[in-house]
N, C-alpha and C positions, 0 to 999 in steps of 0.2 A: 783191934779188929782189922782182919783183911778185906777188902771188899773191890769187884769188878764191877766196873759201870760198863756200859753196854751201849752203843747207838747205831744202828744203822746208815744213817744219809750220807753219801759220800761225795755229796758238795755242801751248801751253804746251811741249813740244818736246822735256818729260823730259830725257834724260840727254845729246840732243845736245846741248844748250845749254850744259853744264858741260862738255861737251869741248872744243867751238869756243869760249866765255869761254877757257879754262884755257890755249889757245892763242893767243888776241888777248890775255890779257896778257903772256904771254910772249914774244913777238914785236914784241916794241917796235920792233927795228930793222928789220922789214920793210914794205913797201907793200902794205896788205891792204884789198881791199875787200869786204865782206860783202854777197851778194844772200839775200833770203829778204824772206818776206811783211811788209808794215809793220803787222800786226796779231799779228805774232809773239811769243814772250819776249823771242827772241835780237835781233828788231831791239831792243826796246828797252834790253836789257842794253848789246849795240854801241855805241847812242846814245850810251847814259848814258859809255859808255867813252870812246868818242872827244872829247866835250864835256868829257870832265875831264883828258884829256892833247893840248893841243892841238899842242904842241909833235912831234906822232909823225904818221907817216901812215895815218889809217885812217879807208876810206870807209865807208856804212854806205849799201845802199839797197834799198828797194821794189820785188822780183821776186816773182812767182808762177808756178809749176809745174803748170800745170792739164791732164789728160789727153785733155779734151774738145779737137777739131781745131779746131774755130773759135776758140780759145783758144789752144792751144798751138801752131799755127804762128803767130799776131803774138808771141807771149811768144818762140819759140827765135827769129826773127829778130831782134828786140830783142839779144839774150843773143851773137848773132853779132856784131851793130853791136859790140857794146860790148868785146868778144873783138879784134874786128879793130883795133878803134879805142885800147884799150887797151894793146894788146901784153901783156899779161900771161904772165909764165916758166911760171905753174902753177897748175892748179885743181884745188883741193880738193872731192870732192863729198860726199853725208853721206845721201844716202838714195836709192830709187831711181828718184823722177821729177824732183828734179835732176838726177843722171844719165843719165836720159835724156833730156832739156834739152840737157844741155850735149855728148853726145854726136853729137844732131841738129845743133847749130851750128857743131861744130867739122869737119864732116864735107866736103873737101873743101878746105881750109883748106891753102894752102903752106908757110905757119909757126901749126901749130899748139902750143897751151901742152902742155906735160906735165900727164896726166890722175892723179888719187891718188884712190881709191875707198875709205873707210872704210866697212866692214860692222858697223855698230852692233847688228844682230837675228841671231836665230837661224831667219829665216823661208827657205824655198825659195830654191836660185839655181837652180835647172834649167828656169826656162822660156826662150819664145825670145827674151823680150827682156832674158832676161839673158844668154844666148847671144849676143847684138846687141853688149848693151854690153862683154861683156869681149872680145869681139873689135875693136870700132872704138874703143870708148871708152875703153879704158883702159892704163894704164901699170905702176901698182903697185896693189896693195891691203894697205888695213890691217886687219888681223882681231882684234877688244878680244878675243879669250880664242882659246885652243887650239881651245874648241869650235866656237868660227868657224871659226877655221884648216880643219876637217878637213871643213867643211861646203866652204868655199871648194875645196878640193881635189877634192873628188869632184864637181866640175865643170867648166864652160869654164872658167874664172877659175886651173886649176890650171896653164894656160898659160902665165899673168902670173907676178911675182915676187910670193907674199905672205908678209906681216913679222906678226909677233904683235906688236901693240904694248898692253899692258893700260892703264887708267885709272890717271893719276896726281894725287895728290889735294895740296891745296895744305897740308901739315902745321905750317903757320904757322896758318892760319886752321882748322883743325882738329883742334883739343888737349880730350884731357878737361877735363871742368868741376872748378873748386874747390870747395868744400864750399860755401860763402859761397853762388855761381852756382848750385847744386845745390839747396841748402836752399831758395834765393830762387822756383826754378821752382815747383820741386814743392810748395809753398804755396800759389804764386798758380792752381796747377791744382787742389789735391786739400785744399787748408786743412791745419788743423792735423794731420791725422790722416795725413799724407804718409809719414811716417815707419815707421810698421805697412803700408803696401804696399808690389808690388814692380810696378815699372811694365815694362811692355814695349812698345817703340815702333818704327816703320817711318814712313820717310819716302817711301816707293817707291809714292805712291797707292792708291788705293781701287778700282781695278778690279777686277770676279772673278778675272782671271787673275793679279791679286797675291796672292793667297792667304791675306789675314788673316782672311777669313773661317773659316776653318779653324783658325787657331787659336782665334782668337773660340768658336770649336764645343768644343777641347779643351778652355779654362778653362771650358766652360758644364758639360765632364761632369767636373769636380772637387766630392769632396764640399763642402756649404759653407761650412765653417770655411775650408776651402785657398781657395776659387772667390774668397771675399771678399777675399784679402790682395792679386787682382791688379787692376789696372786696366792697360787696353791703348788706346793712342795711334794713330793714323792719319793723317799730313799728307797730303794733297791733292786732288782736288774733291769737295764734300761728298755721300755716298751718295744715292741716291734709293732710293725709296719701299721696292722689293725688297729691296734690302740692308738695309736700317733693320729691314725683317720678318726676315729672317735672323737677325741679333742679336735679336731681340725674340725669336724661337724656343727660341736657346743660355739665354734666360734671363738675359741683358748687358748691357741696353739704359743702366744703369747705371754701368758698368765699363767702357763705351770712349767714349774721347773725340775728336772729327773738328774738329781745328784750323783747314781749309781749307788753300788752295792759301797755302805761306810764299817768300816773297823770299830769307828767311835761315833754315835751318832750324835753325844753330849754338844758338838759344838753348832751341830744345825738346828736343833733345837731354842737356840738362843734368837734363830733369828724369826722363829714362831708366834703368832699372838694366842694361836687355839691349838688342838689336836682333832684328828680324828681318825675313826677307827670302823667304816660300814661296811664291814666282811658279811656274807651270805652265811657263812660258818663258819665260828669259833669257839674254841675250847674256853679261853680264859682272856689269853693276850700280852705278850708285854709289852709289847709298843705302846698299848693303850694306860697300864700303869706306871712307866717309866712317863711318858706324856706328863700323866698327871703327878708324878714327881717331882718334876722339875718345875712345877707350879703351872701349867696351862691345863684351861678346862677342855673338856673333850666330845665331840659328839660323836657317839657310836648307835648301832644298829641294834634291834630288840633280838639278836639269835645266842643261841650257847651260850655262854657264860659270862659275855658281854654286859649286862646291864649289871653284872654282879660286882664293877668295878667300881661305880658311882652310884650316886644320889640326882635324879633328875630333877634339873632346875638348879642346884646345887653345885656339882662341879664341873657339871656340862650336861649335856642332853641324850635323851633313849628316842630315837625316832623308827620307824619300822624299814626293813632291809630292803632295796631295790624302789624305795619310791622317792624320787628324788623332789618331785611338788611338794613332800613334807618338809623339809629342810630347807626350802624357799622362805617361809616366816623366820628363822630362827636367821638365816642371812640379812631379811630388811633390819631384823631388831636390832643387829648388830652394828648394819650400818648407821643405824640410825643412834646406836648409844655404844659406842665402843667403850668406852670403859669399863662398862659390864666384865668385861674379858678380865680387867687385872683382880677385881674382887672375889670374879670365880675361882680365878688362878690360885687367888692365895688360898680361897676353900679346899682348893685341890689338894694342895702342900700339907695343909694342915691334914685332912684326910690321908692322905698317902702316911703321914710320919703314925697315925693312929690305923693304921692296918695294911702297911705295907712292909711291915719291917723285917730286915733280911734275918739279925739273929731265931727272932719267931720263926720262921718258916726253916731254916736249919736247924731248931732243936725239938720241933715237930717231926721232922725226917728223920733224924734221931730216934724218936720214940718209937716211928714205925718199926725202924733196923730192930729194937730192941724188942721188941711184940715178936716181929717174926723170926729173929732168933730163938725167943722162948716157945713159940709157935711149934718150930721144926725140934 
């Protein structure tokens, strides 16, 4: 099978990028070539892949998706050239101006590829160029959570065949830390005094709509005996000016720490007791199941696809998005019985290894390619 994956973002690319990875290593025996921006994560992830397995076939090259017409008619004829010329069985696309890219080139086309549309967002499908694509452009869709699913349904797209297919996560490279690993982080973060706090971390960036500012807000209205035991972690682009005042507000400016954008986040994770994850909207999440991976429980928000990662009470908690007095009990409890945290953690683990598992969710993607080849 030849197959084109598709992504649009042409910087950092979030959680596309751990899907489309999680699927070009898995797919070693297929002929894959990646188009997306060469300023991208994912082209240089690709790179680095293909230059270390030479022996596989996997191209990697410099496409952009730009919505302006002077622009995007030479990019979709380009995108046809290489369609026609390629022969490719199937393209994967991953957001929706590749999609619409490869919709306009394939349009017309006597042997065209079978089209796979993954819905990574919980954003709008009812306008009319979604209306466009799931009528000419597409074959199947994948939806990472239910809450996709039912968004994708109560539209044009409920036409098409769609698969819930959730994020699966490589449980090899995402195992709790040992004590050794653990003592080691949270030293080189917090010194000696590691030990008397309890850390809470999110690897899900810094945007307002990730929601840590809100908790940032609950630990600032703990009395100070409790407010001082926590210190709260943040990987990815470092806040500006407005945020940085926000925290200076809750009285924290102290108590959280903004790592930057990580390559690998497996090792900041060691120095975590909990996770969380209170975004205003989300598709699915992997910050949130890698978290619980790696053995920490996790408190997230009641939006999109979010509660669809745990069991509340269980492997961490579902509280409602933007209200930060409700995550106020669940910080006293903590302080008050931390151990809670290792028992949950290991619920987590043990949960993650029964529904997070990366071959399931690559030979479920599988099945889709193989629908929609028989499809078209």
């Amino acid at each position: 099978m030849k197959i084109l994956y598709t992504n649009f973002h042409a910087n950092d690319g979030g959680g596309h990028v751990t899907y489309l990875m999680s699927l070009l290593r898995a797919l070693g025996d297929v002929d894959i070539t990646v188009a997306t921006p060469a300023s991208s994560r994912l082209y240089r992830y690709a790179k680095a892949l293909a230059q270390a397995s030479p022996k596989r076939t996997l191209h990697v090259r410099h496409q952009t998706y730009i919505s302006r017409i002077q622009h995007m008619l030479p990019e979709v004829r380009q995108l046809r050239r290489d369609i026609q010329r390629q022969d490719y069985d199937l393209i994967h696309m991953n957001g929706s101006a590749d999609h619409r890219h490869i919709m306009l080139a394939c349009l017309g086309l006597t042997k065209r590829p079978a089209l796979v549309f993954t819905k990574h967002n919980d954003h709008s499908v009812t306008s009319i160029g979604n209306r466009l694509r799931a009528r000419l452009g597409t074959d199947h869709i994948i939806a990472v959570s239910d809450y996709v699913r039912r968004l994708l349904q109560a539209s044009s797209y409920r036409r098409k065949p769609i698969t819930t297919i959730r994020h699966g996560i490589d449980l090899q490279r995402f195992q709790p830390a040992s004590m050794a690993q653990r003592t080691a982080k949270r030293r080189e973060l917090f010194g000696d005094y590691h030990q008397e706090l309890i850390v809470l971390g999110s690897t899900g960036g810094t945007d307002f709509d990730k929601g840590w500012l809100d908790l940032v807000a609950a630990v600032g209205q703990l009395p100070l005996p409790q407010k001082r035991r926590f210190r709260i972690v943040v990987a990815g682009a470092l806040p500006n000016q407005e945020k940085r005042k926000q925290v200076a507000a809750a009285g924290m400016l102290d108590q959280v720490l903004f790592p930057g954008l990580l390559d690998d986040v497996r090792p900041l994770f060691h120095a975590f007791d909990m996770g969380f994850v209170l975004s205003y909207r989300e598709a699915l999440s992997y910050a949130c199941r890698e978290t619980l991976a790696m053995g920490l429980p996790v408190l997230v928000s009641d939006v999109g696809g979010l509660p669809e990662n745990l069991r509340h009470g269980v492997e961490g908690w579902v509280e409602p998005a933007r209200q930060p007095h409700k995550i106020l009990p669940h910080l006293r409890q903590i302080v008050d019985n931390p151990a809670q945290l290792a028992s949950m953690g290991v619920a987590a683990r043990h949960w993650s290894e029964h529904n997070f598992d990366l071959p399931t969710f690559v030979e479920a993607t599988r099945t889709v390619y193989a629908q929609a080849l028989h499809r078209r």
